[in-house]
N, C-alpha and C positions, 0 to 999 in steps of 0.2 A: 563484464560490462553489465550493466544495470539496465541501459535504456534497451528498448523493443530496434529501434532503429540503429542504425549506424553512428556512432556521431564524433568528432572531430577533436571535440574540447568538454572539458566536465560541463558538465548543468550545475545549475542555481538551487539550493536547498531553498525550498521557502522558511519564511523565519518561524524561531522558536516558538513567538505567541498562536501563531497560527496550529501549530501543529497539537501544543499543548490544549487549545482549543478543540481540537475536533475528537483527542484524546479524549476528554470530559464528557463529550457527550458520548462514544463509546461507551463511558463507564457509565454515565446516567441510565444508559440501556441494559448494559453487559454486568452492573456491578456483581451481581448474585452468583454472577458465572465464575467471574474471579476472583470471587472469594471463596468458592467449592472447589476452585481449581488451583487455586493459589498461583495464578497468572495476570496478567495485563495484558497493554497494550500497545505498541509503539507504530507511530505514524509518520512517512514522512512522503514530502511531496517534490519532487526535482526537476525544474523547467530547463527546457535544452531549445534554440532558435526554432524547433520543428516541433518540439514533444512535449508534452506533459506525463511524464510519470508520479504515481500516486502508489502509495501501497500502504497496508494495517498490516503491521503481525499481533498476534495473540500468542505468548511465549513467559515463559515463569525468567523474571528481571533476575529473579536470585542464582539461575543453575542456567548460565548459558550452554551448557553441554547438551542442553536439551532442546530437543529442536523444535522451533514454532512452526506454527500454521500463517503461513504470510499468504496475502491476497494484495494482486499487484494489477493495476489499470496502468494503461496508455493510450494516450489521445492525440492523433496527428494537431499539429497546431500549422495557423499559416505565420509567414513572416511577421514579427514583432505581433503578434496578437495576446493580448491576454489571460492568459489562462483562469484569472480569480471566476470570471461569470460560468466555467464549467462546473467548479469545484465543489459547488453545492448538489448536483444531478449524480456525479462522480462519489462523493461522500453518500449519496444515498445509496446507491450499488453495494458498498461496502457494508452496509447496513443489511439491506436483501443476503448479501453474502453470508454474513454471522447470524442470520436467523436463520439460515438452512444448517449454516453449524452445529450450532449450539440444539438445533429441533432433531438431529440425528445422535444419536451416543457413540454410535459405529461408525460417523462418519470418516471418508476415506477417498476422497474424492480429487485425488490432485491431479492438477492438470502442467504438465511440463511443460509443453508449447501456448503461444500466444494463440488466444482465440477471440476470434470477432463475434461483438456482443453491441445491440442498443437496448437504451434506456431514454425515455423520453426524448427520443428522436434526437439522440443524442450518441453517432455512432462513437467505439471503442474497445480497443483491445484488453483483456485479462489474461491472468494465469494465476496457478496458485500451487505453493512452494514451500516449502522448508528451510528456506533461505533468513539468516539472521542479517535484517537490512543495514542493523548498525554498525555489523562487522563487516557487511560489504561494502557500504559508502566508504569508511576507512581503510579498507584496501585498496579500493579505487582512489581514491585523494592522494594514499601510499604511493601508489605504483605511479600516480601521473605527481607525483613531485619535480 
């Protein structure tokens, strides 16, 4: 299961332009990194009636046997609420995140359990994984056929 909470029924991927969007600027920032690294970056964001999850992995697209460094937000939502007015406060976290990355060469820093964090008054949950998102939303979609 992907979300932080409980939840009933899959979530909502947000759509492709959005994601490919927040990609770019990833790379606008990160490009130098992965092109030394020979990785990227994949991003996706999955709204559920209660949650907002968000996550970035940094992971080489060519050799999925390798395992990325994914950084994963969750954000309690209330009923039918929006998620797009967080998403820009949320996109900057993940930003703070890969500068502490990429400023450690040793970094090592993972964190298994959900941990509660604010950012402009803006509470929410992270963790940060190993987890390849794309294989896991597809097992998830798999298993709840």
């Amino acid at each position: 299961m992907l979300s932080r909470k409980e939840q009933e029924r899959l979530g909502i991927v947000l759509p492709e332009q959005w994601r490919q969007k927040v990609e770019s600027v990833l790379y606008g920032v990160y490009q130098k990194n992965c092109d030394n690294d020979k990785k990227g970056f994949q991003v996706y964001a999955i709204t559920y009636p209660d949650e907002l999850l968000l996550t970035a992995s940094y992971l080489n697209q060519e050799k999925l046997e390798e395992a990325p460094v994914t950084y994963m937000i969750s954000m309690d939502l209330e009923e039918k609420e929006d998620p797009q007015k967080y998403l820009d406060t949320l996109i900057d976290s993940i930003g703070i995140f890969f500068d502490q990355y990429f400023a450690d060469a040793n970094w090592n820093d993972y964190q298994a359990n959900w941990e509660e964090a604010e950012y402009k008054k803006l509470k929410f949950f992270y963790k940060i994984s190993r987890e390849n998102m794309a294989l896991s939303i597809q097992a998830e979609q798999l298993l709840n056929q």
